[in-house]
C-alpha positions in Angstrom: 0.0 0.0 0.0 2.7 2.2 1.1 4.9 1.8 -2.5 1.6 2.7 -4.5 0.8 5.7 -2.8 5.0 7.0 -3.0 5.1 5.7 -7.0 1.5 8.0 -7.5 3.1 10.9 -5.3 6.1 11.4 -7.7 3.6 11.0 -10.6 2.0 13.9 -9.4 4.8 16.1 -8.3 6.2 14.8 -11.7 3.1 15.8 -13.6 2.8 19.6 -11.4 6.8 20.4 -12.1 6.2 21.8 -15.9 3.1 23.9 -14.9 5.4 25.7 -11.9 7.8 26.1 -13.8 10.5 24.2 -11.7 10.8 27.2 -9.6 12.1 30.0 -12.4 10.0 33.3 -12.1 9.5 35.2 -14.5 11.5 38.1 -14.0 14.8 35.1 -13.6 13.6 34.0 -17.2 13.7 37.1 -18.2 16.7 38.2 -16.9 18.1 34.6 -18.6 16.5 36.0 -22.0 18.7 39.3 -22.0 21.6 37.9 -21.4 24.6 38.7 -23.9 25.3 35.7 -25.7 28.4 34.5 -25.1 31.3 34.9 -27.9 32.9 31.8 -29.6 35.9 31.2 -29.0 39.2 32.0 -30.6 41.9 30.3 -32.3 45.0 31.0 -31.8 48.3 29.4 -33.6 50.6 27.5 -30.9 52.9 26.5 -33.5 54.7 24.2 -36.4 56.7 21.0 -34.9 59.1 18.8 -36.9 61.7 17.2 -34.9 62.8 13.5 -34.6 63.3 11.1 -31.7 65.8 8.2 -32.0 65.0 5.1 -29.7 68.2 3.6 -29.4 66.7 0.3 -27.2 64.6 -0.7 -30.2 67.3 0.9 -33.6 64.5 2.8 -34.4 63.6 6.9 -35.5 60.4 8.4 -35.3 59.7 11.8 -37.4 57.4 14.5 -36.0 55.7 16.9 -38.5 52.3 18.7 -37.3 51.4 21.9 -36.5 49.4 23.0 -33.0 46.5 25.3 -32.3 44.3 26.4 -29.6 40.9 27.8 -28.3 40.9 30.7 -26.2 38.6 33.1 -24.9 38.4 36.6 -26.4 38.5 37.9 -23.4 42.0 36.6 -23.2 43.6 36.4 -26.7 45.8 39.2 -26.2 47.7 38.1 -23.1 48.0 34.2 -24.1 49.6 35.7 -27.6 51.9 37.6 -26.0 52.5 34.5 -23.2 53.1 32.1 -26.4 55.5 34.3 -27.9 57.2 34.5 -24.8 57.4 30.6 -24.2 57.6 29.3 -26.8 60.7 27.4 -26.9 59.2 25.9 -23.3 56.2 25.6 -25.0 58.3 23.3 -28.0 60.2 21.6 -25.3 57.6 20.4 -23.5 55.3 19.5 -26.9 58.5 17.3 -28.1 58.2 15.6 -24.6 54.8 14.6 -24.9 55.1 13.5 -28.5 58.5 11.2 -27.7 56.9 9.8 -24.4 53.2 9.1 -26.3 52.8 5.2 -27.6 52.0 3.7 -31.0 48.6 3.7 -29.5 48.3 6.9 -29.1 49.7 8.1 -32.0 47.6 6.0 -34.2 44.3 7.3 -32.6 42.8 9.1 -35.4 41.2 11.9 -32.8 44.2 11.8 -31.0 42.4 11.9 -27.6 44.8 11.2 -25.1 48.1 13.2 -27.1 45.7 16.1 -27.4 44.6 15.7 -24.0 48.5 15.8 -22.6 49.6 18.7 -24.9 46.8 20.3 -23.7 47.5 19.5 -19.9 51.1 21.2 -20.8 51.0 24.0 -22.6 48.1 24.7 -20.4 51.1 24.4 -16.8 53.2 26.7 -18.9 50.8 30.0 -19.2 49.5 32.1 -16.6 47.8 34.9 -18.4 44.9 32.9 -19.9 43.9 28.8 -20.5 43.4 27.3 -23.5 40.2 25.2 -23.5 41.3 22.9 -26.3 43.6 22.2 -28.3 43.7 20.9 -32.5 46.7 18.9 -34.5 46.7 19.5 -37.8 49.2 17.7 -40.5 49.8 15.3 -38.2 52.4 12.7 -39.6 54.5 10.3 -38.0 56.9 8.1 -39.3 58.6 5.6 -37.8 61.9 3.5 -39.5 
């Protein structure tokens, strides 16, 4: 008796939330309404890599050729351009760590989720004046002999 009577109280508080309006007035959805939107973010150029790493456990050389670019708020375009300029040979020492510590896994990854994700993480420890909030590889190639 008791579950019947809890399953048809949440149907009606179920069935009542829509016409209260979950709690918004209407001044707060108007107030939501005028809102600026927000602006898209920008992309900004990180740089062009080609390096190579040499292995010398396994004989074997891996060449690096991509390029690197990020999303940034507006808001802080001009200070993370002037942050990258600054770093940036940091910024390319840490980007060649990532790429010679990543695995054949991760390089083959046709998103490239986790190398992204670690550049990201990086370049990301290396700024103060702005964050990136993602980051894009483009020419990626890798070859490995």
């Amino acid at each position: 008796m008791m579950g019947n009577w809890t399953i048809n109280g949440l149907m009606l508080v179920l069935c009542l939330l829509p016409a209260v309006g979950c709690g918004v007035s209407d001044t707060d959805q108007a107030a939501l309404a005028e809102e600026e939107p927000q602006e898209p973010p920008t992309e900004v150029a990180i740089g062009d890599y080609a390096f190579r790493a040499y292995y010398p456990a396994s004989n074997t050389q891996t060449k690096f050729d991509f390029s690197l670019a990020g999303l940034v708020k507006a808001d802080d375009l001009a200070g993370l351009e002037t942050e990258l300029e600054k770093k940036k040979y940091r910024i390319r020492d840490r980007v060649m760590i990532v790429s010679r510590e990543s695995t054949i896994e991760e390089l083959e990854d046709p998103d490239l989720v986790m190398f992204r994700r670690r550049l990201l993480m990086e370049v990301n420890r290396l700024i103060d004046d702005g964050k990136l909030s993602d980051i894009f590889v483009s020419h990626f190639r890798v070859k490995t002999r």
